[in-house]
C-alpha positions as a LaTeX table, in Angstrom:
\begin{tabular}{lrrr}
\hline
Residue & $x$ (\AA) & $y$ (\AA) & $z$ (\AA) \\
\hline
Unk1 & 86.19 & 102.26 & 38.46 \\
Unk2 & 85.56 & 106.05 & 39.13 \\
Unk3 & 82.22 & 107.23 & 38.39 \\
Unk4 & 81.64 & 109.00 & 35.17 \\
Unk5 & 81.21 & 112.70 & 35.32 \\
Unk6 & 77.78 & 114.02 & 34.20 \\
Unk7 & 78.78 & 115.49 & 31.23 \\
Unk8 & 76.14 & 118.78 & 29.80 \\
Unk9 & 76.54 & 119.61 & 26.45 \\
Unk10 & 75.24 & 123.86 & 25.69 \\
Unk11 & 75.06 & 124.57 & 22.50 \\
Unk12 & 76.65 & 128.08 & 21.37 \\
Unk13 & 74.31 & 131.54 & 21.33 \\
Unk14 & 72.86 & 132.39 & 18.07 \\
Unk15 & 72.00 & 135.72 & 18.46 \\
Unk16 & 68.55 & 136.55 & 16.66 \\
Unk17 & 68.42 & 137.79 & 12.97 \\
Unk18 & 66.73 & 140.59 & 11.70 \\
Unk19 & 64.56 & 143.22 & 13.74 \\
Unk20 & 64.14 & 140.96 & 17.07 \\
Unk21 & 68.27 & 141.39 & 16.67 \\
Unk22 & 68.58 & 144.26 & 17.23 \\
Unk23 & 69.44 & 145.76 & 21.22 \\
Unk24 & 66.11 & 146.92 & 23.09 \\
Unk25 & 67.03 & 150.32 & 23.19 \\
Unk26 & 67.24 & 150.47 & 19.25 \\
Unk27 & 63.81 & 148.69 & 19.49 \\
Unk28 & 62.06 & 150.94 & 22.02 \\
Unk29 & 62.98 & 154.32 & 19.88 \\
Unk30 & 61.67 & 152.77 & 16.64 \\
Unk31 & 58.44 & 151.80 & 18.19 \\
Unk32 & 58.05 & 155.33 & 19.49 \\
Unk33 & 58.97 & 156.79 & 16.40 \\
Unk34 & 56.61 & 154.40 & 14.28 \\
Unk35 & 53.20 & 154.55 & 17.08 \\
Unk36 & 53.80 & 157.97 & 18.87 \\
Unk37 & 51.96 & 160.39 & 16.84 \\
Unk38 & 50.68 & 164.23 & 17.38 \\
Unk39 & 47.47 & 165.25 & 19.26 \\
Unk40 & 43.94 & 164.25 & 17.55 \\
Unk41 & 43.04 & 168.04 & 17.13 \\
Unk42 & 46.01 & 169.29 & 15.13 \\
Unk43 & 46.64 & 166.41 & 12.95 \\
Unk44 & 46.02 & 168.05 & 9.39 \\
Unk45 & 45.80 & 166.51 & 5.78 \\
Unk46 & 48.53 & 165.52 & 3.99 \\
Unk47 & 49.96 & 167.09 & 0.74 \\
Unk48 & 48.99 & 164.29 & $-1.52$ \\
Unk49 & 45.57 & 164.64 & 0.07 \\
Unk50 & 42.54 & 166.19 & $-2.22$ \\
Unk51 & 41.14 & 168.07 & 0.70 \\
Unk52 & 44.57 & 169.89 & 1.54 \\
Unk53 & 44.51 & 173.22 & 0.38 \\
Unk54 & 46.57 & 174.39 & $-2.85$ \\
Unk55 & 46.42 & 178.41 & $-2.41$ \\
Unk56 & 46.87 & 180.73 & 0.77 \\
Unk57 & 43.49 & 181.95 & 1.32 \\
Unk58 & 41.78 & 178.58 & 1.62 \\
Unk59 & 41.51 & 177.52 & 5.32 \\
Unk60 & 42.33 & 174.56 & 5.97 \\
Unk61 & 39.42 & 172.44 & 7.67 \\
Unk62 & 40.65 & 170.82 & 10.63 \\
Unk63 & 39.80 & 166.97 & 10.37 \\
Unk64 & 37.88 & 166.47 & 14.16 \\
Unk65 & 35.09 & 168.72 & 12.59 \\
Unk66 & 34.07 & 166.77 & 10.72 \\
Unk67 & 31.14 & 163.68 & 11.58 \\
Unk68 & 31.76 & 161.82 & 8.62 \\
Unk69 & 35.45 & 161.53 & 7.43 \\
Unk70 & 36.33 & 162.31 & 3.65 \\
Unk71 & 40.05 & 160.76 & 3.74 \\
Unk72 & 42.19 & 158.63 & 5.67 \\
Unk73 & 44.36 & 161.31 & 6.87 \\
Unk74 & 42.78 & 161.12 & 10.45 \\
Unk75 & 43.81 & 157.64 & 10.74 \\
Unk76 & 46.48 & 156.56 & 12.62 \\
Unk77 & 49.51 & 155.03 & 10.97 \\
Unk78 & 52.09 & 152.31 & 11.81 \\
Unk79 & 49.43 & 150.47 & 13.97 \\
Unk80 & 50.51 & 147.47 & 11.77 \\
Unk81 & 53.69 & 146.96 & 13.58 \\
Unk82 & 51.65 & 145.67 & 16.65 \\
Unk83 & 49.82 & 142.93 & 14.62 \\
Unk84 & 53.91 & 141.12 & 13.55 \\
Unk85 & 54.22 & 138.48 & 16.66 \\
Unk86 & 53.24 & 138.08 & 20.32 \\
Unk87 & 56.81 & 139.52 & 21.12 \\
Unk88 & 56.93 & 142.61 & 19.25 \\
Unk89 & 53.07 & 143.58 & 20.66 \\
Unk90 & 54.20 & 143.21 & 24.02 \\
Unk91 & 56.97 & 145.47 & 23.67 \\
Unk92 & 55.43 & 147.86 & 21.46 \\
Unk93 & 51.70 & 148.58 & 23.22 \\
Unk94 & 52.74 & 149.70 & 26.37 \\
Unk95 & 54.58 & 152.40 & 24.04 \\
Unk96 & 51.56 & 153.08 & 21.79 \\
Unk97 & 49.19 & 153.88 & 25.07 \\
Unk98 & 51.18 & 155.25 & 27.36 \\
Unk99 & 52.91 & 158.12 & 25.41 \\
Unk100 & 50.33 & 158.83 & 22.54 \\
Unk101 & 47.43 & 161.31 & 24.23 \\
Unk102 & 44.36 & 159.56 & 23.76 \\
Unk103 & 41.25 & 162.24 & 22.46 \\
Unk104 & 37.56 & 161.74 & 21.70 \\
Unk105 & 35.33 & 163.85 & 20.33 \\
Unk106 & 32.16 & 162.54 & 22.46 \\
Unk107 & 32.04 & 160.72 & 25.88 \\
Unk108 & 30.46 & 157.67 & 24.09 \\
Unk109 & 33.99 & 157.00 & 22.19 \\
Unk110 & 35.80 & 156.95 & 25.37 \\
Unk111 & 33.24 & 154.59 & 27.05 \\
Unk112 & 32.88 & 152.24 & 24.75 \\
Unk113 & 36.12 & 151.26 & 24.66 \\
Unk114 & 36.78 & 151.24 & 28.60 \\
Unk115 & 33.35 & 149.75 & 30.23 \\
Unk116 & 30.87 & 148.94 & 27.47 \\
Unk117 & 32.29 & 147.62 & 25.04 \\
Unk118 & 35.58 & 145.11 & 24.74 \\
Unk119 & 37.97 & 147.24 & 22.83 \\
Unk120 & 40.82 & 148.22 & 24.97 \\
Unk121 & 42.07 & 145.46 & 27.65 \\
Unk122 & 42.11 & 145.83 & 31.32 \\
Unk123 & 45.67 & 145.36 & 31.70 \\
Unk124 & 45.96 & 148.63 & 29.19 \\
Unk125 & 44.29 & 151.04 & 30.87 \\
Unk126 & 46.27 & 151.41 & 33.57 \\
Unk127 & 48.95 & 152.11 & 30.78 \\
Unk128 & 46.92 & 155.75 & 30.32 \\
Unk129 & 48.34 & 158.94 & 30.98 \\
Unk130 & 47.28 & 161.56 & 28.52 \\
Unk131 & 43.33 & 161.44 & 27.94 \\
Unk132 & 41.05 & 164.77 & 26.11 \\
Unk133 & 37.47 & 163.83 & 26.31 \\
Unk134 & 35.52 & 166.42 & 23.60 \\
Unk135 & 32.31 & 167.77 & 22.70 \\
Unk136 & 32.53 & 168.92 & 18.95 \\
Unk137 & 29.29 & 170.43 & 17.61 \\
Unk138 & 28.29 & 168.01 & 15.06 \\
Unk139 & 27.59 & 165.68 & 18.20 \\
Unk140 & 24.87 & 167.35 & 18.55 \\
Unk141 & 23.41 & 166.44 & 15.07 \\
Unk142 & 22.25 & 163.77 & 13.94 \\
Unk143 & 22.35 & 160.38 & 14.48 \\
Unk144 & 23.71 & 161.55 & 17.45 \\
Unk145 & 21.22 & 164.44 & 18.97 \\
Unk146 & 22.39 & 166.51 & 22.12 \\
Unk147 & 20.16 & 164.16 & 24.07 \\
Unk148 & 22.07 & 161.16 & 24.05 \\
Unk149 & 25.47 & 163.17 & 24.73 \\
Unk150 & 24.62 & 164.79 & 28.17 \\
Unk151 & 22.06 & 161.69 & 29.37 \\
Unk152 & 22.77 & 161.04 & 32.82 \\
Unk153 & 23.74 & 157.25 & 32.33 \\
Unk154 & 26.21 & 158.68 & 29.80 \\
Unk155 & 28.22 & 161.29 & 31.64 \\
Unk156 & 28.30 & 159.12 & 34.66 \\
Unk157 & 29.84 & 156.13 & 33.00 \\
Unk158 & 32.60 & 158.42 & 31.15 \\
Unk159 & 33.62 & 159.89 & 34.68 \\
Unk160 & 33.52 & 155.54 & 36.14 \\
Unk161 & 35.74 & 155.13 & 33.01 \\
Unk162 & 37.59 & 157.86 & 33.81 \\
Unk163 & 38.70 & 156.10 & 36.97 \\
Unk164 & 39.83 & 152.68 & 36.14 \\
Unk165 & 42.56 & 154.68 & 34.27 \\
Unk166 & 44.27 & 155.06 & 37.69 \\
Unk167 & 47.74 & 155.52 & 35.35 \\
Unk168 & 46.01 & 158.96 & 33.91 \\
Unk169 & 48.58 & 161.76 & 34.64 \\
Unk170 & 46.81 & 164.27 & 32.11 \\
Unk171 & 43.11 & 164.85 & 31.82 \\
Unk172 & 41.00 & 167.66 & 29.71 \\
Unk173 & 37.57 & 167.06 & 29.82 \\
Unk174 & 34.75 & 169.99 & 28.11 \\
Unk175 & 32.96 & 171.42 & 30.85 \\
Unk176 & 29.69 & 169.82 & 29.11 \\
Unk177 & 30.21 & 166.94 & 31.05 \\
Unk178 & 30.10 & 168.55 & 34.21 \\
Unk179 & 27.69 & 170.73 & 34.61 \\
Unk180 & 24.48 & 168.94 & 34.12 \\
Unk181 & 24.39 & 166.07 & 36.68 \\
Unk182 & 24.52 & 166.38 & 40.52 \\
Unk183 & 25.93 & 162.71 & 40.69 \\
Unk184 & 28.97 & 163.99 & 38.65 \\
Unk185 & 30.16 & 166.11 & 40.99 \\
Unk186 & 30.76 & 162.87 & 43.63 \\
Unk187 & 32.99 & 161.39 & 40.86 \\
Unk188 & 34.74 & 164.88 & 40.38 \\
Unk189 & 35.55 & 164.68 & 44.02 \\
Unk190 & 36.58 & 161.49 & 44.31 \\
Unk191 & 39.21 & 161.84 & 40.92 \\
Unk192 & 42.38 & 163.13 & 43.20 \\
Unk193 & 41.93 & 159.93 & 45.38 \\
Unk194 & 41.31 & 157.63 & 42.35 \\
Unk195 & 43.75 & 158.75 & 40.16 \\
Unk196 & 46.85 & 158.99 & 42.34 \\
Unk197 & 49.05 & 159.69 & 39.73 \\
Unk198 & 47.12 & 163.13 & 37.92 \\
Unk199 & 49.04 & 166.03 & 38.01 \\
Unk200 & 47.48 & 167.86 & 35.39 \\
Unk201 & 43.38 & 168.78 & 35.19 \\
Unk202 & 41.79 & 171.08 & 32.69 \\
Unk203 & 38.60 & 172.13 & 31.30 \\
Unk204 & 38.72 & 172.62 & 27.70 \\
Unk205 & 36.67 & 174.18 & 25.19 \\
Unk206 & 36.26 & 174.82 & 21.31 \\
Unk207 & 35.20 & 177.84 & 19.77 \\
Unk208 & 34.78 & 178.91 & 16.50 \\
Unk209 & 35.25 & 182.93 & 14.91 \\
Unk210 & 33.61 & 183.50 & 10.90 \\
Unk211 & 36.41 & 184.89 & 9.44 \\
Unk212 & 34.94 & 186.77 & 6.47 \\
Unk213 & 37.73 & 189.07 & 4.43 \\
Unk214 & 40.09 & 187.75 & 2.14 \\
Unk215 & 43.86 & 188.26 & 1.16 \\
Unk216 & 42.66 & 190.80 & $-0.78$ \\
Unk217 & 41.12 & 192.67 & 1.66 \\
Unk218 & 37.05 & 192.39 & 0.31 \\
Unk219 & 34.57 & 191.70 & 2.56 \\
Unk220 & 32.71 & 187.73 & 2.03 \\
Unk221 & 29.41 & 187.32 & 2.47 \\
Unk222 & 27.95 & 183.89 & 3.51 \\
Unk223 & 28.35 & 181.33 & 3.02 \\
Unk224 & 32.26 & 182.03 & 1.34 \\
Unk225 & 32.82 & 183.19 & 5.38 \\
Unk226 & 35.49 & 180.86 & 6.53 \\
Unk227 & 35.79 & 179.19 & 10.02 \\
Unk228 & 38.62 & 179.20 & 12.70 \\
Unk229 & 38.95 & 177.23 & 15.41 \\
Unk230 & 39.94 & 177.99 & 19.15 \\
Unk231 & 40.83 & 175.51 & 21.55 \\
Unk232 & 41.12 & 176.98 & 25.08 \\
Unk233 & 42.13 & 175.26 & 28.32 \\
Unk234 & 42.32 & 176.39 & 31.89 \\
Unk235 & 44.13 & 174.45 & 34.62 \\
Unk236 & 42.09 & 173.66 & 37.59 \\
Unk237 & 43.26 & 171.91 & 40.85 \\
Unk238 & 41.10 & 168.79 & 41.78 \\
Unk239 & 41.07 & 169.47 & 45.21 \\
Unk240 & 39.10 & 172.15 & 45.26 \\
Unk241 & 35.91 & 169.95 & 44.12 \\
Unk242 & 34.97 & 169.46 & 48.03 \\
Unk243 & 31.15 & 170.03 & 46.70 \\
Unk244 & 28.39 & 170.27 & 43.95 \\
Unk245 & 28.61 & 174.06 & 44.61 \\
Unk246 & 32.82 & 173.88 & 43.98 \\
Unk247 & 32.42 & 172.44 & 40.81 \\
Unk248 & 29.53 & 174.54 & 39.85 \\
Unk249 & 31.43 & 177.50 & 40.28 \\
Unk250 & 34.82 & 176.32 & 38.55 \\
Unk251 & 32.71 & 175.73 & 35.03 \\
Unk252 & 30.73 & 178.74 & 35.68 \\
Unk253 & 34.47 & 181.35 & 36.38 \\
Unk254 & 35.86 & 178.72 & 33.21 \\
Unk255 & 32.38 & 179.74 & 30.90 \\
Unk256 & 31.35 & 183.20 & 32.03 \\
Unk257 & 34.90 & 184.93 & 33.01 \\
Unk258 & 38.01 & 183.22 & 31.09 \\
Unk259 & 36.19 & 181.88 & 27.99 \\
Unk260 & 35.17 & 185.30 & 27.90 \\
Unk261 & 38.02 & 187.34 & 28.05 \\
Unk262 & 39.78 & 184.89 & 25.66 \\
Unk263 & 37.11 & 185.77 & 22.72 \\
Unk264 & 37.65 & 189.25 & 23.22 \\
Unk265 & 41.63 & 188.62 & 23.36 \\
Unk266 & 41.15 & 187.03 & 20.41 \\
Unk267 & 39.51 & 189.37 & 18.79 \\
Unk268 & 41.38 & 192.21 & 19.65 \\
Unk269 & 44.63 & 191.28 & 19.43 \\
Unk270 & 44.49 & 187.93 & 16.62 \\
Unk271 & 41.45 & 188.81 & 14.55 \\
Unk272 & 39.49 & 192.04 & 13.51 \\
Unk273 & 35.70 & 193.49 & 13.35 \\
Unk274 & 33.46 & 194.68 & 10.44 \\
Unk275 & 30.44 & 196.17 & 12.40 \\
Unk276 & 27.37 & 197.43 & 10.31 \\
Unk277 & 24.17 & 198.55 & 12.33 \\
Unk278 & 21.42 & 196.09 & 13.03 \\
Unk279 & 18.54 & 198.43 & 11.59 \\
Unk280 & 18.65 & 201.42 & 9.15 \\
Unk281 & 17.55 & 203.39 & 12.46 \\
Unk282 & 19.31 & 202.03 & 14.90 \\
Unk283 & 22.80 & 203.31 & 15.97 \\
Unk284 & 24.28 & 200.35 & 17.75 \\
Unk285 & 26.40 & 198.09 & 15.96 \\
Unk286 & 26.92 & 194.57 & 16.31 \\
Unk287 & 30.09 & 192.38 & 14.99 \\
Unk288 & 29.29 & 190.75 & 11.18 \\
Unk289 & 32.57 & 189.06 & 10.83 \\
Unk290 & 36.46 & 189.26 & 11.68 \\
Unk291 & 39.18 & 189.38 & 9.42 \\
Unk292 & 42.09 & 187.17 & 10.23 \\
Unk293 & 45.32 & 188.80 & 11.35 \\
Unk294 & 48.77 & 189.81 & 10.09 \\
Unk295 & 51.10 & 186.99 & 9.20 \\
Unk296 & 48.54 & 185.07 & 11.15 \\
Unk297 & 48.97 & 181.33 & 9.21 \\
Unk298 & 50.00 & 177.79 & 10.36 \\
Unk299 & 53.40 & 178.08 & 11.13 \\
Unk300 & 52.10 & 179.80 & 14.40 \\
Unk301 & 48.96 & 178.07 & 15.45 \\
Unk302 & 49.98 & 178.36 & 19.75 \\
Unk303 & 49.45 & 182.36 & 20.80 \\
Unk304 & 49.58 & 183.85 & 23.95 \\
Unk305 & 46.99 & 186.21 & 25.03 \\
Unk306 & 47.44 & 188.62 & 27.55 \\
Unk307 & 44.26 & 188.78 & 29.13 \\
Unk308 & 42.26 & 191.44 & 30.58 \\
Unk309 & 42.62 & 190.26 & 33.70 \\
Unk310 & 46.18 & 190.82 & 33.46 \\
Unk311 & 47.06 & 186.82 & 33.22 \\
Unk312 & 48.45 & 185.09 & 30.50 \\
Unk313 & 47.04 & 182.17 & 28.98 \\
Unk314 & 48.02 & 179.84 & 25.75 \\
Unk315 & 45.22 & 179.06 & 23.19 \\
Unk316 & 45.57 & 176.43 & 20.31 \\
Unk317 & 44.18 & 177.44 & 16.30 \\
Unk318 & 43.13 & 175.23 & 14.12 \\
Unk319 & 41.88 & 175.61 & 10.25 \\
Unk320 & 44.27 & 178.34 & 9.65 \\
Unk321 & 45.47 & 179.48 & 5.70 \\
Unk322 & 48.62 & 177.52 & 4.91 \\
Unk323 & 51.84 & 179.53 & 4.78 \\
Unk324 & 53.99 & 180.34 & 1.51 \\
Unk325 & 56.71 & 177.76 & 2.66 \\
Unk326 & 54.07 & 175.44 & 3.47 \\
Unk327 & 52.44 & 175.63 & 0.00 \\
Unk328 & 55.78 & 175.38 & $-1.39$ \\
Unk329 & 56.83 & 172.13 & 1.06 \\
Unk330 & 53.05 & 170.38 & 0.10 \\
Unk331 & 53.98 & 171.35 & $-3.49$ \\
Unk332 & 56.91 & 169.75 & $-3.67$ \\
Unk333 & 56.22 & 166.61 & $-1.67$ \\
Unk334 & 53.14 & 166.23 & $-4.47$ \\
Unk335 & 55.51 & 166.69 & $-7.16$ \\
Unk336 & 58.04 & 164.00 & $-5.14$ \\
Unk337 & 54.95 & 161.78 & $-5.04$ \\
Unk338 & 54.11 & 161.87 & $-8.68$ \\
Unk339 & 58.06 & 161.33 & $-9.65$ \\
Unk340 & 57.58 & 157.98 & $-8.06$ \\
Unk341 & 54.77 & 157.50 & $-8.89$ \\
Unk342 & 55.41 & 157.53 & $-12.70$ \\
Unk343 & 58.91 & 154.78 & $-12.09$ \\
Unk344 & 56.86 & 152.19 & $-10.74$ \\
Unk345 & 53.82 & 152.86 & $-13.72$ \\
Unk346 & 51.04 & 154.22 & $-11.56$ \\
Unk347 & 49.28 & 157.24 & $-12.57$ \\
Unk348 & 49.71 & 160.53 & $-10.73$ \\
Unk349 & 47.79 & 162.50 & $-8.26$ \\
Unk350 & 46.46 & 164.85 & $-11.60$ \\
Unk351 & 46.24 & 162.17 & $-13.51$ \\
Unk352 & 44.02 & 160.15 & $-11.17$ \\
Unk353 & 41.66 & 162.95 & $-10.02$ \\
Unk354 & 41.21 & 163.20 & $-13.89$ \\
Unk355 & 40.60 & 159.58 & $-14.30$ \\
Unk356 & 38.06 & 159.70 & $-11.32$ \\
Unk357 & 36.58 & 163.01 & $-12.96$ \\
Unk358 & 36.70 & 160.77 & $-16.21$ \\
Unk359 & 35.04 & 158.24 & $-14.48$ \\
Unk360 & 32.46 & 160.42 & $-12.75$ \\
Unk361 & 31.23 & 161.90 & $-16.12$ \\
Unk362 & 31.07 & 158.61 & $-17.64$ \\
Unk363 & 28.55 & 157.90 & $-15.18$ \\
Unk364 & 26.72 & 161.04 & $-15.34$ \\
Unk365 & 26.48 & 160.40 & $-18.82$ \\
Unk366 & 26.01 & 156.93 & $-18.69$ \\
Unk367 & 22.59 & 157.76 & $-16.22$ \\
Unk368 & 21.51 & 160.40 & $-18.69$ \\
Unk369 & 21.82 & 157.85 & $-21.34$ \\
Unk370 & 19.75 & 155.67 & $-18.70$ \\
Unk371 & 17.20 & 157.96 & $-18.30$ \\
Unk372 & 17.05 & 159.87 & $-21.63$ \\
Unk373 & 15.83 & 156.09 & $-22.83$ \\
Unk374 & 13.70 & 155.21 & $-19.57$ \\
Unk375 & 12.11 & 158.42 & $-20.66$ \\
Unk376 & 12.09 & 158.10 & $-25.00$ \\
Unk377 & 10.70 & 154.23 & $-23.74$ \\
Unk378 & 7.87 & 156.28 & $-21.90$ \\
Unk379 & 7.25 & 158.76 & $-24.20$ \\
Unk380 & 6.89 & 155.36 & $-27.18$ \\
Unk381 & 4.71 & 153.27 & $-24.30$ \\
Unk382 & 2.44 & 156.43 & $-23.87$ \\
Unk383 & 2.01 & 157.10 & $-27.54$ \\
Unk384 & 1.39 & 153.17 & $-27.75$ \\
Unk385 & $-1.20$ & 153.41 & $-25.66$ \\
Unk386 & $-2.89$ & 157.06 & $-26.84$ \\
Unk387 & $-2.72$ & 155.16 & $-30.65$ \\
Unk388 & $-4.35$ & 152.32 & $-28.80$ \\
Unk389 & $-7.02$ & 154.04 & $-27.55$ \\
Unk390 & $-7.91$ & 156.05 & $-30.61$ \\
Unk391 & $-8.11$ & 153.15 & $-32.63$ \\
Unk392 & $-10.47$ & 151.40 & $-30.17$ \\
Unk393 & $-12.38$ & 155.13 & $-30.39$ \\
Unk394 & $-12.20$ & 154.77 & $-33.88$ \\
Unk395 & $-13.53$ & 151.21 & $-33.90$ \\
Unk396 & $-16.72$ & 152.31 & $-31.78$ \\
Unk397 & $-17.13$ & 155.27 & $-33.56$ \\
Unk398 & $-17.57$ & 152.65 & $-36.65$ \\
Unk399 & $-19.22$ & 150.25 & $-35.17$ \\
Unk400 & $-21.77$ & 152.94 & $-33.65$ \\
Unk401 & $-22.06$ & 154.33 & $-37.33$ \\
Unk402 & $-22.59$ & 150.46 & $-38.76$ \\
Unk403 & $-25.44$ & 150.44 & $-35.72$ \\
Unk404 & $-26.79$ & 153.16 & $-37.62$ \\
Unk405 & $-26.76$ & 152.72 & $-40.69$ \\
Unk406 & $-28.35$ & 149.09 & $-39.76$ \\
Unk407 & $-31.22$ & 150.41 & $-37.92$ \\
Unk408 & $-31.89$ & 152.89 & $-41.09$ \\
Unk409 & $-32.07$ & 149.98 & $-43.78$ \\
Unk410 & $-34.18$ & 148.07 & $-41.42$ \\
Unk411 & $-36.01$ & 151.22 & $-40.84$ \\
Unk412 & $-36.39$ & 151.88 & $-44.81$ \\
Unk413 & $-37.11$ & 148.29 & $-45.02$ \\
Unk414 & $-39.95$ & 148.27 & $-43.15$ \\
Unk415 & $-41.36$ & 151.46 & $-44.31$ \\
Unk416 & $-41.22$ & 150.05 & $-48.14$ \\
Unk417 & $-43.08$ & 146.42 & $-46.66$ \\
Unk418 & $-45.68$ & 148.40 & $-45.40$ \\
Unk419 & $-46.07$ & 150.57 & $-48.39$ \\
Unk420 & $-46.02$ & 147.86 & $-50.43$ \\
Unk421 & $-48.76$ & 146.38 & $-48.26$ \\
Unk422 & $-50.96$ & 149.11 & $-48.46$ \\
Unk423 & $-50.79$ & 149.14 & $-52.53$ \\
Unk424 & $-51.63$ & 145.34 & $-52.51$ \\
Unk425 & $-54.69$ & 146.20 & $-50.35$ \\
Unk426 & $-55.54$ & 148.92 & $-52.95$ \\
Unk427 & $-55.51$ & 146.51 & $-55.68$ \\
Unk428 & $-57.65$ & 144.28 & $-54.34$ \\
Unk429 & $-61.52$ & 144.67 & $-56.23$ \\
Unk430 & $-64.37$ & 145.33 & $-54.22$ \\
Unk431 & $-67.20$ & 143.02 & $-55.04$ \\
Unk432 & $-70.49$ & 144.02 & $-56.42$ \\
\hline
\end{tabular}
């Protein structure tokens, strides 16, 4: 009898259903459009946000300045999509960190989440390529203090974290955390040989201009001045950090010569001068404020200076007035917003803030109520207590009277005894 054949028995492909279905491709362009999102510093707030501004001389604040943040706008969105299963997060990180740029407004962010604390893996940080490592000035408030942003353990461990990101192909770092340290300046020299892949090093810089006229044309006094921002970078080749002194002199020709010639760029060309004289007697001038320039809004927040150096360089705005179209876009997403928002039953964006304004007066009211009693409940204890006393004032006052009047009976008392005494005595016959 032949020997039977081994017979294998493969059951037919049942391609996945739903999202896991579809090709990678399809996949991998709808993870980067959910995770990849714009730079830190000119993310702005959205229409339906209260802090977005409604008119065209309003500047809008940018959200890195401030320490503590009033909305959610900042927040990054579609992070969700990494939490579905084990499958979808392995496809979707190395998206999310490799093509987002990474910024942080102190050295301490950045740290904690490479060496001292556990927040980003190992495994990701090679997946690093675009990194901006900031100063902003409220670091230097408190809780924070300028002390414990430039310590020495601080600056050194941002520049160690620095290099375990040996995937980092961008890197802007303030100047700030160069300067101040000699050991820095052995980790600036070492970053072309531990970061094989940079091709692109910058120091970077904020500054801020009080712009102080209006659209229609007056003059603001503080504190109605409004603030724009300046972020300026200038490329700088890591090889050239061969010593302390190298790197000494890049920050100081980056601080003293191009940061420089970009404020007065910017104020000659972007923004313009109110000068008033600094004593009644004195002729020299000094710059009060600048007014902001023409058509200058946020449809065009990159400008090119020419500098007076005769290079070019490209400088970023930030907290600029909105645009008409831009009012009229935020408008009508707002109006969008409250259109659905009234089909499914919820109130609107006016009709909220005048719930919460509702709200907010209820409590105000509700605390004057609060205290208007605490204090009628004082004011009834007190005149308690002032009744109480005059009563028991009163009551002495009597009883010292009674005391009185007591000692003058017994007084008369004993004054009629002995009278009476003294006329017995009389009466008594003398004998003969």
């Amino acid at each position: 009898m032949p020997p039977l054949k081994e017979l294998t028995i493969t059951p037919p492909f049942t391609p996945k259903k739903g999202f896991l279905g579809l090709p990678r491709e399809l996949r991998d362009v709808i993870y980067t459009f959910t995770l990849v999102q714009p730079i830190k510093w000119s993310r702005r707030h959205k229409p339906t946000c209260p802090h977005c501004p409604r008119t065209c001389t309003v500047f809008e604040r940018p959200l890195f300045t401030y320490n503590v943040q009033p909305c959610a706008c900042l927040r990054r969105t579609g992070l969700a999509l990494l939490l579905a299963n084990r499958q979808i997060h392995a496809e979707a990180a190395p998206v999310f960190w490799a093509e987002n740029p990474h910024c942080f407004s102190l050295a301490a962010e950045f740290t904690a989440g490479i060496i001292t604390g556990p927040v980003l893996r190992p495994a990701y940080r090679l997946l690093l390529r675009h990194v901006s490592v900031m100063s902003v000035t409220w670091a230097f408030n408190q809780p924070y203090g300028g002390a414990s942003v430039a310590t020495k353990e601080q600056t050194a461990l941002l520049w160690q974290a620095l290099m375990e990101c040996r995937g980092l192909e961008r890197l802007e770092v303030h100047p700030f955390y160069g300067w101040w340290h000699v050991e820095q300046y052995g980790y600036l020299g070492r970053l072309g040989a531990a970061l094989p892949l940079l091709r692109s090093f910058g120091w970077e810089k904020l500054n801020y201009f009080n712009v102080g006229k209006d659209f229609k044309g007056q003059w603001l006094d503080f504190p109605k001045l409004q603030t724009l921002y300046c972020l300026s970078r200038k490329e700088v080749d890591v090889g050239s950090f061969t010593s302390g002194g190298a790197v000494r002199e890049s920050i100081r020709e980056f601080e003293t010569n191009f940061l420089v010639h970009v404020r007065y760029a910017i104020e000659c060309d972007l923004l313009g001068h109110r000068y008033r004289p600094q004593s009644l007697n004195s002729p020299v001038y000094r710059s009060f404020s600048y007014k902001l320039g023409e058509g200058l809004d946020d449809r065009n927040p990159t400008q090119t200076l020419q500098l007076r150096d005769c290079t070019t360089t490209t400088v970023q705005l930030f907290g600029l007035p909105l645009s008409a179209e831009t009012r009229k876009r935020n408008a009508r997403e707002r109006y969008i917003h409250d259109v659905l928002q009234r089909k499914q039953g919820k109130p609107t964006m006016r009709e909220q803030k005048m719930s919460e304004a509702v709200k907010v007066r209820r409590s105000e009211n509700k605390s004057k109520q609060k205290l208007r009693e605490e204090r009628e409940r004082n004011n009834e204890r007190t005149q308690k207590f002032l009744r109480q006393i005059d009563d028991r004032l009163w009551m002495a006052q009597q009883a010292r009277m009674e005391e009185v009047d007591r000692k003058a009976a017994l007084q008369q008392s004993l004054e009629a005894a002995a009278e009476l005494k003294r006329l017995e005595r009389k009466k008594v016959s003398r004998p003969r």
